[in-house]
N, C-alpha and C positions, 0 to 999 in steps of 0.2 A: 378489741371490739369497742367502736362505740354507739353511740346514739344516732349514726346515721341515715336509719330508715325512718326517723323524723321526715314528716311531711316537707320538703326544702325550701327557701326562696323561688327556683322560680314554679312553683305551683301558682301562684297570684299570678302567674300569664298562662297559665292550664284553667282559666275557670273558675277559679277562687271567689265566695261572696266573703269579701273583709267583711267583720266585722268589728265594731271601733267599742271596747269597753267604757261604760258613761261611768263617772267619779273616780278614774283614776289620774287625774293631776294633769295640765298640759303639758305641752313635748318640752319647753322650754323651761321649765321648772325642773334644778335637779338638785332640789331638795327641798328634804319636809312632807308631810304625810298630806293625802286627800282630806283626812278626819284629822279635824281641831284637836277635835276630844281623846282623837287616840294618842295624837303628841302629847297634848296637854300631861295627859296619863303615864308615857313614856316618861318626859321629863321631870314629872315626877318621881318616878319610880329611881332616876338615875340618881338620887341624893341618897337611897338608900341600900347602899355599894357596903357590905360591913366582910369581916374574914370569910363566912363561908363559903361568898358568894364571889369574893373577889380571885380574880385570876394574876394579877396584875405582877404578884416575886414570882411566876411561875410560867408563865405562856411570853410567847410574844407580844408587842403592844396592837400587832394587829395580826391578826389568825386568818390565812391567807387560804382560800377554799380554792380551788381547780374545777370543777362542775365538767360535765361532757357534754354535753349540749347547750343551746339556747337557754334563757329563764323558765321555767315547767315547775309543775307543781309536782313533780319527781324527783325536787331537788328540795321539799319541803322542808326537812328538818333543820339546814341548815338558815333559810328565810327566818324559817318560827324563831331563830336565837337572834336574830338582828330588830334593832329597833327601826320602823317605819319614817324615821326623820334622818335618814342617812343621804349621802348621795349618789347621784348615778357619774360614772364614766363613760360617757358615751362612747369617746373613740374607741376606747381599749375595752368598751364591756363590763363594768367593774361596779358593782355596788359594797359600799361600804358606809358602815354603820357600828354604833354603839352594840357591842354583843349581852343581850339580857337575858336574866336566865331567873324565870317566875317572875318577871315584873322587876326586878333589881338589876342594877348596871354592874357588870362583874370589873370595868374597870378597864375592858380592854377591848379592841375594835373587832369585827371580823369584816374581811373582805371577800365578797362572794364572787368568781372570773366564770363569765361564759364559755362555754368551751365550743365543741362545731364551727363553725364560720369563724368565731372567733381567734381559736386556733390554727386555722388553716388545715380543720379538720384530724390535728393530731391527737392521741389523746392523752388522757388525764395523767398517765402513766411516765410518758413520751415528756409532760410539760415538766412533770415533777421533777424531774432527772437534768430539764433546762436550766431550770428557775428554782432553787435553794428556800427561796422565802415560800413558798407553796410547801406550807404544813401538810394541810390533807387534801386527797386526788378521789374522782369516784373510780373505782374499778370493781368490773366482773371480776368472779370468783377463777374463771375460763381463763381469760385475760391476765389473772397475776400467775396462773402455772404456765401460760405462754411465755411469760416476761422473768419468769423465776429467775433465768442463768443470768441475762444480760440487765435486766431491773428492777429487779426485786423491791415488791414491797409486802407489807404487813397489814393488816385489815383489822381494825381496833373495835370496829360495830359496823351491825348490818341492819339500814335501818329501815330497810324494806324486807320482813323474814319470806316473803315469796314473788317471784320476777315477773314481772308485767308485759314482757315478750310474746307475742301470742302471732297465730292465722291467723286472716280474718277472711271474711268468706260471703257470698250473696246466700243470706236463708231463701228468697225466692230463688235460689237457682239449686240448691244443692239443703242435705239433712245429713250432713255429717256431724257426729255426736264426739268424734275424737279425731285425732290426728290420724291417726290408724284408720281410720273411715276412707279417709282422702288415700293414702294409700293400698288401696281395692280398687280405685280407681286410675281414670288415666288422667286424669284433671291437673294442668299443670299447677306447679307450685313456685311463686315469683322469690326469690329471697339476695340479700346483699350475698356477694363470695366471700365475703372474709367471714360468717360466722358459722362459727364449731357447729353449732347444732344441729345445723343440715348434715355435716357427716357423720353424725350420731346417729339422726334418723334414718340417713338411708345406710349407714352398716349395720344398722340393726334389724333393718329390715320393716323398720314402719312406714316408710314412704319407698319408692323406688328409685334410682339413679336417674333412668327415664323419664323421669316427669315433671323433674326440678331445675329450675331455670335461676341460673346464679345473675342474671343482665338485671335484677330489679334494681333502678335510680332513684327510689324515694318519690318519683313523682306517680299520680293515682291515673296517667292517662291510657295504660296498657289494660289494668283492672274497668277502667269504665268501657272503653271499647269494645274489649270481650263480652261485654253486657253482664259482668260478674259471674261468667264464667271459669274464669282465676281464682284461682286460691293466690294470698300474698301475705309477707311478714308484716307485723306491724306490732304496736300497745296496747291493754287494754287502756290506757288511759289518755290515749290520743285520737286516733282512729276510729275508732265506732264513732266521737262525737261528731269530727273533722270532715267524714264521710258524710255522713246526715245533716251538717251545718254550716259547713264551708266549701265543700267540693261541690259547684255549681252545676257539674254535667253530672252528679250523681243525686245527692239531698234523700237517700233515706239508708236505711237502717242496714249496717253491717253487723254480722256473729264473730265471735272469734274461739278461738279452741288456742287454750296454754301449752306452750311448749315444757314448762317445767314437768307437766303432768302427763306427759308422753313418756318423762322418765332422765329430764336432763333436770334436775335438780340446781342450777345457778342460782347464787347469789349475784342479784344485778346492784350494784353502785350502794358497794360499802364503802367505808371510809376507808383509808386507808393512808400508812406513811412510808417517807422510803426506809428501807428493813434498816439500814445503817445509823439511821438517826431514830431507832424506837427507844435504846435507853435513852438519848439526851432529850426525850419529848416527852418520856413518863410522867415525867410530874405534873408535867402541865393536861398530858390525857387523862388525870387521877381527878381531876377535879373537870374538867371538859366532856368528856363521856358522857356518867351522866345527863349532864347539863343537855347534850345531846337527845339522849333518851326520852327525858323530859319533853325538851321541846317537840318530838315527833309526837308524845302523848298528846300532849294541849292544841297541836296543830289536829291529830286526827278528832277530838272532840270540838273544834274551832279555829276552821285555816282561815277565816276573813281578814286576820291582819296579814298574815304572810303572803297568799295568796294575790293581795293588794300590790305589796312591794315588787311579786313576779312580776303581774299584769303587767304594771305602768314601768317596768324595766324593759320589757321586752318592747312595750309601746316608745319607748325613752334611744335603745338601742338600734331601732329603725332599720332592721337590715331584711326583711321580707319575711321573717319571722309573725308569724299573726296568734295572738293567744291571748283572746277576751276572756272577760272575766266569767263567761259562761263554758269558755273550756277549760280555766284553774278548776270553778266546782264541779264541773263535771269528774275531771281527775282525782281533787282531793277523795270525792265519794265514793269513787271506783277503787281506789286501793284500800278505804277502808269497807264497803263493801265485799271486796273479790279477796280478801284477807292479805293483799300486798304488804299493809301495816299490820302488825299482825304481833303475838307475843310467842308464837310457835308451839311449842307443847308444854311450856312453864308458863310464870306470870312476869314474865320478862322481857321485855322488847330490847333487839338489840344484841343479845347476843348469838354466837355462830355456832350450828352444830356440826362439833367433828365427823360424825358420820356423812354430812352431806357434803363437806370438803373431799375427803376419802372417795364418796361416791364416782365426783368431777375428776379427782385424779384418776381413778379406773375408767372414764370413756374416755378426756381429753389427751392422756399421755399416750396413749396409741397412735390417737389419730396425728398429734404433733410429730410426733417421732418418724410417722409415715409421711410426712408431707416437710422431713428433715429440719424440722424445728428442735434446737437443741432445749432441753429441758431435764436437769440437774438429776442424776441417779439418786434411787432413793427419797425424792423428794417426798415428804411431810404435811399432814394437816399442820401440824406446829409450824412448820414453816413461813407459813401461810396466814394465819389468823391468830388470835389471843385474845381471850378473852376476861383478861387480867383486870383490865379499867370499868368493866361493866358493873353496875349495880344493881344486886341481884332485888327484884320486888317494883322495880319502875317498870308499868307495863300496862296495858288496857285494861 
């Protein structure tokens, strides 16, 4: 599964109002930050690189990210560990920069890869298995017990503890309060085919087979036509704004109702490596993790730098992609509002709970099995996740 149901390119010929984020850098600059002051500060910070911070006998000299989607502020943690003076790749997608961790240069680069269009829509999972030098990929939790037999990989942190996957729905057209609402009714429900979750909901009986429509393209012109009579998949951290701020035949306010809370439990866009290289990457995940964890702290009390670097990346990549800086904060807010960012029931961001791996194996290995997708006997929360690199007490 990936990030598909992202609003796509050609929405800008559906009615799209662009909107153009003001101090993020012109197109042709690709490198160096909008803010003086925040390089200035950055390159400061890079002269004081000392052991605990440095990665440098232990990682690679550039820590090569996979992303599933466009630039979004749902790729935040990894942004927040890059310094804002790095450069963009236009052709290929690719931002890379000096990796800081609290204001110190660890000594070694990370390189953040767009995924969606960029990939040719493969995913994160799909590229790791290409491309050797892609340390970490994001993957569902859905996604890596799909991938178990033939790709296995391993999920070292999750740094979103609840998935941002939701309906979203016309409030003047409809008062559904749950998913389960919409299935009382005959109200259809738009969503991509490839994702599990619809056959969770309707074998369980909370939506009905009748009423769900697997033809949804990403684009918002079937929902507007309907007059928001549609139910359809989307984020909370895209959609609601995109609907009310950029979709020109629409311009107000969408609801949305969470999938996870219907009772499908996903972890969306952990980190993850391929399972065969987890011992030769330990060492370098023992001091990275963290580093990780951190950075999603400091981003959910202050995304302005990160947020900066998506912006004027996506601005930079030019591919119909639209994401002002009014929809970075919109998102940033919404995941630490809607508890996306989240420490879970410890004081811990970051790490995975067995029970909700378990959970996923109990709906999704039926459903794969029935739709003859092989998936390893026996398969394991251990299989699956570890929680060995995490440091326990780094947390909201």
């Amino acid at each position: 599964m990936t990030r598909s149901s992202r609003i796509p390119t050609l929405l800008l010929a559906l009615g799209v109002t662009a909107i153009v984020a003001a101090g993020c850098g012109s197109s042709d600059d690709d490198g160096g930050s909008s803010a003086a002051s925040t390089t200035a500060t950055t390159t400061a910070a890079a002269a004081s690189t000392d052991s605990a911070t440095s990665l440098k006998d232990v990682c690679p000299s550039t820590i090569v990210v996979q992303t599933d989607w466009n630039p979004e502020s749902d790729h935040s943690e990894v942004y927040a560990l890059a310094s804002p003076d790095g450069t963009y790749d236009t052709s290929k997608k690719r931002y890379t920069a000096p990796l800081i961790s609290q204001g110190k240069d660890t000594g070694v680069k990370i390189e953040i890869r767009a995924g969606g269009p960029a990939t040719g829509f493969q995913s994160p999972t799909q590229q790791m298995y290409v491309d050797n030098s892609i340390m970490l990929g994001y993957v569902n939790t859905d996604e890596s017990i799909q991938n178990a037999k033939k790709l296995p990989t391993v999920s070292v942190m999750a740094p979103r503890e609840h998935w941002a996957q939701v309906l979203i729905f016309d409030p003047a057209k409809h008062d559904f309060k749950s998913i389960a609402d919409i299935g009382k009714t005959d109200t259809k429900v738009l969503y991509f085919k490839s994702n599990v979750y619809m056959d969770y909901l309707t074998g369980s009986g909370v939506l009905k087979k009748s009423q769900v429509d697997s033809s949804y393209d990403g684009k918002p012109a079937r929902f507007v036509s309907s007059g928001g009579s549609l139910v359809q998949q989307g984020f909370i951290t895209a959609e609601p704004w995109q609907y009310e701020h950029q979709v020109k035949a629409w311009m107000k306010p969408v609801s949305t109702l969470s999938i996870e809370q219907a009772g499908y439990p996903n972890y969306g866009e952990t980190l993850a490596v391929r399972k065969g290289d987890l011992s030769k990457d330990a060492p370098c995940l023992k001091k990275l993790v963290p580093m990780i964890q951190q950075a999603q702290v400091d981003y959910a009390k202050d995304p302005t730098t990160a947020d900066g670097i998506i912006v004027k990346a996506a601005e930079k990549y030019n591919n119909g992609w639209v994401y002002p800086a009014a929809l970075a904060a919109f998102a940033a807010k919404a995941q630490v509002d809607n508890k996306i960012i989240n420490n879970g029931d410890d004081d811990t961001l970051g790490n995975i709970d067995e029970a909700k791996v378990q959970k996923m194996l109990d709906i999704v290995v039926p459903i794969y099995k029935k739709n003859n997708i092989k998936v390893p006997d026996g398969l394991k929360p251990a299989d699956l996740f570890t929680n060995e690199f995490i440091k326990q007490g780094i947390g909201l």
